[in-house]
PLY file of the C-alpha trace (Angstrom):
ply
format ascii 1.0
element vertex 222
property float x
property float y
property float z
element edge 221
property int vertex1
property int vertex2
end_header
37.85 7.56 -6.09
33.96 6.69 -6.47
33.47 3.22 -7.97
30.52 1.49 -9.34
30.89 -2.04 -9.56
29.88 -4.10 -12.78
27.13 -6.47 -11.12
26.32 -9.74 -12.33
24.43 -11.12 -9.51
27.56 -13.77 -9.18
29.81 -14.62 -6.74
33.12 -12.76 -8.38
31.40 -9.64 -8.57
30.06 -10.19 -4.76
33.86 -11.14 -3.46
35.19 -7.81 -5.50
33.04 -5.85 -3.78
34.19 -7.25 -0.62
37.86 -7.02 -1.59
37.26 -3.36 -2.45
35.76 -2.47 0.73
38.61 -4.46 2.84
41.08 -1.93 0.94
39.12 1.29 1.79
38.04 1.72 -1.98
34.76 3.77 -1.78
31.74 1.92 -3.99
29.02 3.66 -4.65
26.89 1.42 -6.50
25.67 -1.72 -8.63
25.73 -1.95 -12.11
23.44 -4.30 -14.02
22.47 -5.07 -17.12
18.77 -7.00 -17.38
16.71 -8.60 -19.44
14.03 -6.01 -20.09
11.28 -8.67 -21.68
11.17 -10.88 -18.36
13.15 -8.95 -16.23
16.11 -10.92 -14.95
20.01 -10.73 -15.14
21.58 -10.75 -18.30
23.26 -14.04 -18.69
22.56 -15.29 -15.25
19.07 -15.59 -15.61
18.53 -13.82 -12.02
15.18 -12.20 -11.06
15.32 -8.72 -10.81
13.21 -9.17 -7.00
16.91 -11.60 -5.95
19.02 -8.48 -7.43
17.21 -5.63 -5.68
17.81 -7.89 -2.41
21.42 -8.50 -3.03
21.71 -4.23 -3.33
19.58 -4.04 -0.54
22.05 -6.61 1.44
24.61 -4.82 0.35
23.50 -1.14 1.44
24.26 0.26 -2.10
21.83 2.25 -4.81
21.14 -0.37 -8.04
22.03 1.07 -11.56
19.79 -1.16 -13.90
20.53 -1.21 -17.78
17.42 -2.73 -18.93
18.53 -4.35 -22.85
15.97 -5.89 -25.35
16.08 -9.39 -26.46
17.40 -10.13 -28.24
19.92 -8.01 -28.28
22.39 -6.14 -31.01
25.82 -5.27 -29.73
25.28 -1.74 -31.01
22.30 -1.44 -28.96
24.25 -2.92 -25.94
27.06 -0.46 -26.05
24.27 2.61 -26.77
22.76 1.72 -23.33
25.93 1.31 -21.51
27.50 4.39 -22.91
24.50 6.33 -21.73
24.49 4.90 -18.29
28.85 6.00 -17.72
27.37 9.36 -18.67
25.04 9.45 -16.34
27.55 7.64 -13.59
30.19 10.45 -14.63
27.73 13.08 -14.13
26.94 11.43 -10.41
31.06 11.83 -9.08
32.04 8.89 -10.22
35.13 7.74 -11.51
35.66 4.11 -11.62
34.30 1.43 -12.87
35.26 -2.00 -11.54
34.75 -5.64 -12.99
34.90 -9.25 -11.21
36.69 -10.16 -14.31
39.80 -13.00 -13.49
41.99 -13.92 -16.23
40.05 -13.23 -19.46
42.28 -10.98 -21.59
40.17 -11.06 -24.69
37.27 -9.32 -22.36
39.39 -6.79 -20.25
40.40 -5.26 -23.46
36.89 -4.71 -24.54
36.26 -3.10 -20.78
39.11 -0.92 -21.94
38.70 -0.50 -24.77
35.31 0.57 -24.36
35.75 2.79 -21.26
38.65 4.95 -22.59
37.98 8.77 -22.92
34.32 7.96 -20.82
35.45 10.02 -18.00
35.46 6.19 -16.16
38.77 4.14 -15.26
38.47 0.20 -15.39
39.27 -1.30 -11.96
39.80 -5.30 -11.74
40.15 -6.26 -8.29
40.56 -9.59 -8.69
42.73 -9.91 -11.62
45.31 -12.66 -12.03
44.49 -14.42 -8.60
45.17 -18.42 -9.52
41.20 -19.40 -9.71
42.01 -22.66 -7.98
43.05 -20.69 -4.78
40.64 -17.95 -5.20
37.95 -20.45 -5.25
38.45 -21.75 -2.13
39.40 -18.52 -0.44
35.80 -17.28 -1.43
34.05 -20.26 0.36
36.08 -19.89 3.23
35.35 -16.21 3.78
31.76 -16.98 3.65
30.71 -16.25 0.63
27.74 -18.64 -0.04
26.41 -18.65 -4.01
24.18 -20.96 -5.70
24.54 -22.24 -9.88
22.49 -20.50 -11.57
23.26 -21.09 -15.24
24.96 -24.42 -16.12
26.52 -25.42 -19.70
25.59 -28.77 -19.69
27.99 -29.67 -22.50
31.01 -29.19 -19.63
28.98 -30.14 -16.62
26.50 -32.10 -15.34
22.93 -31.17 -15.68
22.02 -32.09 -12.04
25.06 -29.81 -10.42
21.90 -26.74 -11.59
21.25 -25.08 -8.31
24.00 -26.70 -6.17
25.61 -24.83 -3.47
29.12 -23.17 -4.33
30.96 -24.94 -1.90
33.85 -26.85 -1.34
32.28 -30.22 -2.22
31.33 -29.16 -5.36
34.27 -27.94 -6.26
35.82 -31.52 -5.38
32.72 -32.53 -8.14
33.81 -30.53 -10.94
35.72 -31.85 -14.59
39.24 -30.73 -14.62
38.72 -28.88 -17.68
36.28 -26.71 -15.85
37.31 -23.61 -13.99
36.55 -23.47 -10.44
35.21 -20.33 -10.58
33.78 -20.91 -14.27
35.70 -17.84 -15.79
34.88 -19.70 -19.38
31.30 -19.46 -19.29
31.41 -22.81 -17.65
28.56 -22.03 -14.93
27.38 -18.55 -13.32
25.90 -18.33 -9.67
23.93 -16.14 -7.35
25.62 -15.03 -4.20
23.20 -15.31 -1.62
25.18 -14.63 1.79
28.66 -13.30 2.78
30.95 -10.66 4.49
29.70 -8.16 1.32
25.92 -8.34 2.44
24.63 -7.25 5.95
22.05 -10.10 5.77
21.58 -13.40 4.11
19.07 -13.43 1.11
16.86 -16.27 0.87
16.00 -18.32 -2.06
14.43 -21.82 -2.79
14.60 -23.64 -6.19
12.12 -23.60 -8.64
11.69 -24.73 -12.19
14.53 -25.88 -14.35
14.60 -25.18 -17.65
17.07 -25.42 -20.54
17.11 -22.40 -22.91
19.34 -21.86 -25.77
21.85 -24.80 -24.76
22.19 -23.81 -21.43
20.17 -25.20 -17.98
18.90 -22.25 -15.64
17.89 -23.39 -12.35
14.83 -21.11 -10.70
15.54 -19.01 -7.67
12.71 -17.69 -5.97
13.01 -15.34 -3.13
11.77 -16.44 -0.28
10.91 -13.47 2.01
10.69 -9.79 0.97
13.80 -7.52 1.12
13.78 -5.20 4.38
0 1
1 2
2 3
3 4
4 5
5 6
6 7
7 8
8 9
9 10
10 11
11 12
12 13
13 14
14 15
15 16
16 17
17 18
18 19
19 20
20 21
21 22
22 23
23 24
24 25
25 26
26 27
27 28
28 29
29 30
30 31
31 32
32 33
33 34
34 35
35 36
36 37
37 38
38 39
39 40
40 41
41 42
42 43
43 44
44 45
45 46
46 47
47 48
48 49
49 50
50 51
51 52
52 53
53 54
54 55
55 56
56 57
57 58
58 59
59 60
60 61
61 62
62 63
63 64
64 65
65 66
66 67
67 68
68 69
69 70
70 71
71 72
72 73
73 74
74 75
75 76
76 77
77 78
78 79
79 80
80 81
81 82
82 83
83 84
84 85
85 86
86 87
87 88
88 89
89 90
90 91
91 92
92 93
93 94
94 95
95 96
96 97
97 98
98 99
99 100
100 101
101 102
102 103
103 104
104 105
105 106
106 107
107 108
108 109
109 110
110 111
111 112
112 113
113 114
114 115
115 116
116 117
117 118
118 119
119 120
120 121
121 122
122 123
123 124
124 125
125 126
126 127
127 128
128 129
129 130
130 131
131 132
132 133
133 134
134 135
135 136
136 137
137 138
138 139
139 140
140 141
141 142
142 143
143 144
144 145
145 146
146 147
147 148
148 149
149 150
150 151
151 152
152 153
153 154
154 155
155 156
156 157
157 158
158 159
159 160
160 161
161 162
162 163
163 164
164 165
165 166
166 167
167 168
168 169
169 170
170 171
171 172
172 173
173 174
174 175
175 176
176 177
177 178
178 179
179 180
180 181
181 182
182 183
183 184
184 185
185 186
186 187
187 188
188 189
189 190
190 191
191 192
192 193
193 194
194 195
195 196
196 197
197 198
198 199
199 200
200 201
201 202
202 203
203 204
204 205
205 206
206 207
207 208
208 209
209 210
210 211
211 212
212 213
213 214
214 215
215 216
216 217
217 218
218 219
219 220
220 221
């Protein structure tokens, strides 16, 4: 088994990783879709400079899907399908997603992936969010909001630390680990990196009905 791991930047995909590599699960890289006009994680917002630290960290090659904007689903799923060629052609034979509870988008994974030459892997399927949540924090993972929706959260939560205060701070009706597209993060430190990677807030901005909170890296990746 050779996996590549579906990399958002977040903190599920940084705590699957970890998972994997506590069960013995061999992962041979990060996948990542970007932005390709200004160069930062799709969805999250990321700069590409944070994600090449967080591979860096993590000791693992980056696989980079760069995608217009915007974007057409058919030219989303051209890009993809090319790169699980090229991963197939490399050895290997997974694929694995952070994914939680989400039905709706683990049949697309599968949907998607079947006859590719790459299985789906979801390592953290079905754990109860509320528990997983805190079992993240408490394992040292240490992630920072990135994208907020401010219609289910408060604008000023934009950059906040994933922690367990803030968990105490979120609406009921929000998921702790914001499987809904509530809020995404940046995982900046934990057991899956072999160094901290540091960041300080920048401009705030609100794009599209959703606030994205700057993160600037602070020192160059080693």
């Amino acid at each position: 088994m050779k996996v590549l791991l579906s990399w958002s930047s977040g903190k599920d995909a940084a705590w699957a990783l970890h998972v994997m590599r506590q069960d013995g699960i061999q992962v041979g890289g990060l996948l990542t879709s970007t932005n390709e006009t200004v160069q930062r994680v799709s969805m999250h917002g990321v700069r590409e400079e944070i994600l090449r630290a967080q591979a860096d960290a993590a000791g693992l090659p980056l696989y980079r899907v760069p995608l217009p904007f915007p974007c057409t689903n058919e030219i989303y799923e051209a890009r993809m399908l090319e790169m699980v060629r090229q991963a197939v052609s490399e050895g290997f034979t997974h694929v694995a997603f952070g994914d939680l509870f989400l039905e709706d988008v683990r049949q697309y994974r599968e949907d998607r992936l079947r006859g590719t030459g790459l299985a789906p892997l979801f390592p953290l399927w079905g754990w109860p969010t509320p528990q997983l949540s805190r079992e993240m924090i408490a394992g040292g993972l240490r992630a920072r909001i990135a994208t907020l929706d401010p219609r289910v959260m408060r604008r000023d939560l934009i950059g906040a630390e994933y922690d367990a205060a803030l968990l105490d701070r979120l609406p009921p009706t929000v998921d702790p680990c914001g499987e809904r597209g509530e809020f995404h993060t940046c995982a900046i430190d934990g057991p899956m990196f072999a160094r901290p990677i540091d960041v300080t807030a920048g401009e705030i901005v609100e794009r599209e009905g959703f606030v994205y909170g700057e993160l600037l890296l602070s020192t160059a990746p080693r």
